[in-house]
C-alpha positions in Angstrom: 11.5 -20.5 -6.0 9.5 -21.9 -3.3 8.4 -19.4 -0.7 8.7 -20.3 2.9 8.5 -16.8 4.5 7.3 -13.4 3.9 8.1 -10.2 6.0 6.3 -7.4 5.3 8.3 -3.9 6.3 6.0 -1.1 7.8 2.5 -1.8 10.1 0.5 0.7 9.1 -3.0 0.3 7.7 -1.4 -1.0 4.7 1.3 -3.1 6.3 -0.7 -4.5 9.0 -3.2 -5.7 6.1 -0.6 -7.0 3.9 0.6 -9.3 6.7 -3.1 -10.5 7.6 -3.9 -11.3 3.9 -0.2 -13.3 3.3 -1.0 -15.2 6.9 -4.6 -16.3 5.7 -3.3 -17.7 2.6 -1.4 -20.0 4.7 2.1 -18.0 4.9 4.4 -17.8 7.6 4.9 -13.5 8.2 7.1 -11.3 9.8 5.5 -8.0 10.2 9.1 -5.3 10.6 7.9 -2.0 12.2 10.5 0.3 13.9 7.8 2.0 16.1 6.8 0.2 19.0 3.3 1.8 19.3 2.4 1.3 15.7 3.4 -2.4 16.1 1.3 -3.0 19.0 -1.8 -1.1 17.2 -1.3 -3.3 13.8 -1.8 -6.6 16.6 -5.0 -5.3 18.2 -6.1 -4.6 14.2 -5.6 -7.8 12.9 -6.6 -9.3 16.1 -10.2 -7.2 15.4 -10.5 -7.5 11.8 -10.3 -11.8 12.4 -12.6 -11.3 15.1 -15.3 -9.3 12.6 -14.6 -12.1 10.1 -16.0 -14.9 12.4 -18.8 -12.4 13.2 -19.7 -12.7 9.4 -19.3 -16.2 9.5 -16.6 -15.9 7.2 -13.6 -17.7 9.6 -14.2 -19.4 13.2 -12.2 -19.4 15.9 -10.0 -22.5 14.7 -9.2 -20.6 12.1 -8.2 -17.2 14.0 -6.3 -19.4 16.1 -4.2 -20.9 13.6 -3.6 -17.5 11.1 -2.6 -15.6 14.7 0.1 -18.6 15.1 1.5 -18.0 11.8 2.2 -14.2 12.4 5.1 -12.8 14.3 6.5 -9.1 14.8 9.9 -7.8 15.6 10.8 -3.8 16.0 14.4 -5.3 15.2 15.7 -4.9 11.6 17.9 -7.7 12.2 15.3 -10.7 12.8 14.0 -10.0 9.6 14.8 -12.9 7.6 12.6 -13.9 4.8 12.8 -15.2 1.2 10.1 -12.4 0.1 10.1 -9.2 1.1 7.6 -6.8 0.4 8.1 -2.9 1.7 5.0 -0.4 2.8 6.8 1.8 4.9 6.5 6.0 4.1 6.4 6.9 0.4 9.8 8.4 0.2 12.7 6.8 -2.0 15.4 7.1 -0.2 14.1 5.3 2.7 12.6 2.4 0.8 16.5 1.9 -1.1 18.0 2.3 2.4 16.0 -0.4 3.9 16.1 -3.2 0.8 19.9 -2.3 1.0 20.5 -3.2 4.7 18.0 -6.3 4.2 20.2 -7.6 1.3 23.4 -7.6 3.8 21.3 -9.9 5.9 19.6 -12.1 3.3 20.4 -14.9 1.1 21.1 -14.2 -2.6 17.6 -15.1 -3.9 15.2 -13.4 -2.1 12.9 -10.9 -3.3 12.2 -7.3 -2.8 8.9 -5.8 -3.7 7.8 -2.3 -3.4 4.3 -1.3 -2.4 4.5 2.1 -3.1 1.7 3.7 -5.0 3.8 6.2 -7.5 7.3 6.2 -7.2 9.7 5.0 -9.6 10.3 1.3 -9.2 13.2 1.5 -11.8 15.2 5.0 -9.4 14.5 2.4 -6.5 16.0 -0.8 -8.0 18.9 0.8 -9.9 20.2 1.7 -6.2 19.9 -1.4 -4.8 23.1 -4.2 -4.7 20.5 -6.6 -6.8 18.3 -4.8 -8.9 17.2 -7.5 -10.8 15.2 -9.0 -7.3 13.2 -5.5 -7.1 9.9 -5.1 -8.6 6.7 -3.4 -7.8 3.8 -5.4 -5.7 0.8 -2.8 -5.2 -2.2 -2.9 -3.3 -5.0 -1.5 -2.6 -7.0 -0.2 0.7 -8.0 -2.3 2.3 -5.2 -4.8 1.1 -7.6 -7.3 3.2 -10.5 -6.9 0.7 -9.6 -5.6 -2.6 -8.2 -8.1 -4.6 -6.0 -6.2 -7.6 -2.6 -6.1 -7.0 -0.2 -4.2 -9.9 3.0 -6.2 -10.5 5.0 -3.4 -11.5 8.3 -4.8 -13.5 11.6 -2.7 -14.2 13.6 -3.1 -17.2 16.0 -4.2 -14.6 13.2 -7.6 -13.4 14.1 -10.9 -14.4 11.6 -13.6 -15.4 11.5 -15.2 -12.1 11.3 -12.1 -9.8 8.0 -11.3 -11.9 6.6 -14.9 -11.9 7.5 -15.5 -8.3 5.0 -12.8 -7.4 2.8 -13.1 -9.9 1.9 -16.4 -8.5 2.3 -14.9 -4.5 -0.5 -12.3 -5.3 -2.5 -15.0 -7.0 -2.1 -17.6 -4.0 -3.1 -14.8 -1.6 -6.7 -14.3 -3.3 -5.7 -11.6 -5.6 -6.0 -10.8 -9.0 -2.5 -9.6 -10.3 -2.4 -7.1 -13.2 1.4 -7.2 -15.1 2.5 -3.7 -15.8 5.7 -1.5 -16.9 7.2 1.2 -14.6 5.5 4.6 -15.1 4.2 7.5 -13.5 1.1 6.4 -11.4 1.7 2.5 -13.1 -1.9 2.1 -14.0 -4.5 3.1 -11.6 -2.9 5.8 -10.0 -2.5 7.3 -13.3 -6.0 6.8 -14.4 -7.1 7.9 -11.2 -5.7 11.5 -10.3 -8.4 13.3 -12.8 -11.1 11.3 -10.0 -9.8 13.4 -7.4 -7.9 16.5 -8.9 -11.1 17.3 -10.8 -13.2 16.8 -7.3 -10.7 19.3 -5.4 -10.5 21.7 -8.1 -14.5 21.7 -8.4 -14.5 22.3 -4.4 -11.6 25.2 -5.0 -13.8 26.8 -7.9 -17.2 26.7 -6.6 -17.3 25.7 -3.1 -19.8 23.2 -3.2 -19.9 21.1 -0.3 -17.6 18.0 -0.1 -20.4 15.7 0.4 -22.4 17.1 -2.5 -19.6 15.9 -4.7 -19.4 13.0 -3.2 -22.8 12.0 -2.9 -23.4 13.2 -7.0 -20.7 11.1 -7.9 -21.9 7.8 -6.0 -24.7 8.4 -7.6 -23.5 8.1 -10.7 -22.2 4.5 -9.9 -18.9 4.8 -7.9 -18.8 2.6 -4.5 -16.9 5.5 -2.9 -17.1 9.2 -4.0 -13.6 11.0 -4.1 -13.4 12.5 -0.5 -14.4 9.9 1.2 -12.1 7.6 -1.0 -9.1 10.2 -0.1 -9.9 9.9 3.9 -10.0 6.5 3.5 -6.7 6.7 1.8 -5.0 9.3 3.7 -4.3 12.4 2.8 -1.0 12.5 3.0 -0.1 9.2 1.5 -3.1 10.1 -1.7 -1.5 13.7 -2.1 2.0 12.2 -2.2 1.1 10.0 -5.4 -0.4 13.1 -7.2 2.3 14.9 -6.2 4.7 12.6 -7.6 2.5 11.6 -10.8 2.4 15.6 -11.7 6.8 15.8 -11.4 7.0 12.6 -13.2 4.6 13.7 -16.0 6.5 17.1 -16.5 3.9 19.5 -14.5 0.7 19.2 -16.5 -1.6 21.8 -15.6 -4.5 19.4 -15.6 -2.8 17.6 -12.8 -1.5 20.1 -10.5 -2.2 18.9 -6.9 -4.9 20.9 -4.7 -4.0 23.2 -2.3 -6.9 22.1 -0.4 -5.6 19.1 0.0 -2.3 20.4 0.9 -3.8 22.4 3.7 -5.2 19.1 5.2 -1.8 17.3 5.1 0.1 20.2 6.8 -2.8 20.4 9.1 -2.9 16.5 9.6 -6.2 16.2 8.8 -5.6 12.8 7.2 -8.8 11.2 7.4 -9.8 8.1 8.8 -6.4 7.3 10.4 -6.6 10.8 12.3 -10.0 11.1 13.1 -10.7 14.2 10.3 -9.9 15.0 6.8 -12.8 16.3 4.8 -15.0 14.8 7.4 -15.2 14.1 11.0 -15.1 10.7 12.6 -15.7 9.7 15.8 
């Protein structure tokens, strides 16, 4: 299957960067978002994060010029026409089988559906939708610009090409796909929830100060220590995933989400994206 077109559904931090990463690897994008404002704000962020690559030295302004060209946006369900599709709207399942549904009423037979969501079942999404055996997982991580793992997340329902097909995308794109089954977490979401959960439950116990923990585990070796990682997240989006892990794992005590952090997400103290979470930004 040769891929001539990708549209990437949701401009949020993740969406937006997504779309960027596709369009630097020479792709022709679509970026879908149903919300004017966050549309316009996912333009002036890739606009800025070219503009801080030529800055670096890393792209010049030939090449800003030409990755700009091959992104478009639409707040119209209905222009979005694409062989690949690839889903990082809110991390609810319903919406995300809704959407793939009403895309596969507009699109040819073979195109793909790929799911960047961080913890839900890929296998409750695909079953619902009219060709199951296009849906598969494609993960990744924030900043999608920068990191380069992507989880390829197959169903029992994924055939052989659906899997290759973005195997190779993710690889093309600069990335460094990782082949996994469908299961709570997949693989670094699972692996990860003690790196938080322990954090918040260590803050709930003894009160030490967020930034203590943070700055005792960085200096342990992490790049990022588990607060700041979480605000850099989101709060609502990193809560969701444990949330969903714990249900999905049968309501281990050991990962029992923090009401700490669920005070921050009814709160919308989000991090980054709000301007507070555990810390304050400007």
């Amino acid at each position: 299957m040769s891929i001539n077109s990708i549209c990437v559904c949701g401009a949020g931090t993740m969406g937006s960067g997504i779309a960027q990463s596709a369009a630097q690897a020479g792709y022709y994008v679509l970026l879908y978002e149903q919300n004017a404002t966050i549309l316009e704000k996912a333009k002036t962020n890739i606009q800025k994060n070219l503009d801080n690559l030529v800055q670096k030295g890393k792209l010049n302004t030939e090449d800003i010029a030409t990755i700009i060209k091959k992104i478009s946006f639409t707040d119209d369900l209905q222009n979005c026409q694409a062989d690949i599709f690839i889903e990082a709207i809110i991390e609810n399942k319903e919406a995300k089988i809704n959407l793939f549904n009403q895309l596969a009423e507009t699109n040819h037979s073979e195109c793909v559906f790929a799911t960047n969501t961080s913890s839900l079942s890929i296998s409750s999404i695909a079953e619902k939708i009219q060709h199951p055996e296009r849906v598969i997982g494609m993960h990744f991580f924030n900043p999608a610009t920068i990191m380069k793992l992507v989880e390829v997340v197959k169903t029992p329902f994924t055939n052989t090409q659906t899997t290759q097909v973005i195997i190779e995308l993710a690889k093309s794109m600069g990335k460094t796909p990782v082949l996994c089954k469908d299961a709570p977490g997949f693989i670094v979401n699972h692996v990860a929830r003690p790196f938080y959960i322990e954090a918040l439950r260590l803050k709930e116990e003894t009160n030490i100060e967020f930034a203590q923990i943070d700055r005792l585990l960085e200096a342990t070796g992490f790049k990022l220590g588990p607060f700041k990682l979480m605000d850099l997240i989101g709060n609502d989006i990193n809560y969701a995933v444990s949330c969903s892990v714990y249900e999905q794992m049968n309501k281990p005590e050991r990962l029992k989400p923090s009401t700490i952090q669920e005070q921050k997400v009814k709160e919308n103290k989000l991090g980054k994206k709000t301007g507070e979470g555990y810390y304050q930004y400007s």
